[in-house]
N, C-alpha and C positions, 0 to 999 in steps of 0.2 A: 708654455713657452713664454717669454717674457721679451722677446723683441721680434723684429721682422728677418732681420738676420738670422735671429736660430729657427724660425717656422720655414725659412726656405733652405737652410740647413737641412734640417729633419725631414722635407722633401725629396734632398737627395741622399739617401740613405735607402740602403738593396739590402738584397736579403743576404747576400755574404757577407755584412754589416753586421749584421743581428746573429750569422754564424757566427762571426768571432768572437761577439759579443760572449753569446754562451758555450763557447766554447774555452773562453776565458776565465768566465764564471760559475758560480757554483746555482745550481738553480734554486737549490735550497735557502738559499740566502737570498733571495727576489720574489720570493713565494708569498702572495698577501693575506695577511693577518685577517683581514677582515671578513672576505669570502673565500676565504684557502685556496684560492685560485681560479674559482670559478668562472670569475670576471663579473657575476651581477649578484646583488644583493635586491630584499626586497627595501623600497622606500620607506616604510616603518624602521628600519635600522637604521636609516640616515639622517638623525636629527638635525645635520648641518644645512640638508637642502629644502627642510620644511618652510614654508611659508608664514611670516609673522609667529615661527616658533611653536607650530603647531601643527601636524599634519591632519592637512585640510580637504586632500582629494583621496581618491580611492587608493588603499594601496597596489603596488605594481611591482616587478622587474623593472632596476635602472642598471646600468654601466656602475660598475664599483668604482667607489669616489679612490678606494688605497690604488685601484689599479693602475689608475689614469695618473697618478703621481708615481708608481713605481717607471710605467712606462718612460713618463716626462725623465727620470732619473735616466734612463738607458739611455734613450735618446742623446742628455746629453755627454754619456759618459762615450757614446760610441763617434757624438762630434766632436771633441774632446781627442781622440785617439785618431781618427783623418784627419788631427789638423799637427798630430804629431806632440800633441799635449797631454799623452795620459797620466803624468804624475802629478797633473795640479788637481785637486780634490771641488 
């Protein structure tokens, strides 16, 4: 989220929000590349979040970096559509 506006945005958002959403959408086209859905990959796959460019701790299960950006996308595509804006891209 990139202001305080859309994080209390994105607070109010239900889950018949997230129905229309997919019910709008195709899920196959929201589906992430990077853990095909899974939602975690392991930390050796994430060279963006290593440390000085080198993974330095043990590897682990994290949150998928693709997922948390797909989300952010939904998020603002379904505040976007409550405020009666769905054709702006």
């Amino acid at each position: 989220m990139s202001n305080e506006n859309e994080i209390i945005e994105a607070m109010e958002i239900t889950e018949e929000d997230y129905e229309w959403f997919w019910d709008t959408h195709n899920r196959e086209d929201w589906e992430c590349d990077r853990c095909g859905g899974e939602g975690f990959i392991e930390l050796v796959d994430a060279p963006e979040l290593w440390g000085e460019d080198c993974l330095s701790e043990e590897n682990r299960l994290i949150i998928c970096p693709g997922c948390r950006e797909i989300e952010r996308d939904i998020i603002r595509i379904i505040i976007k559509h409550k405020k009666g804006c769905d054709n702006i891209a």
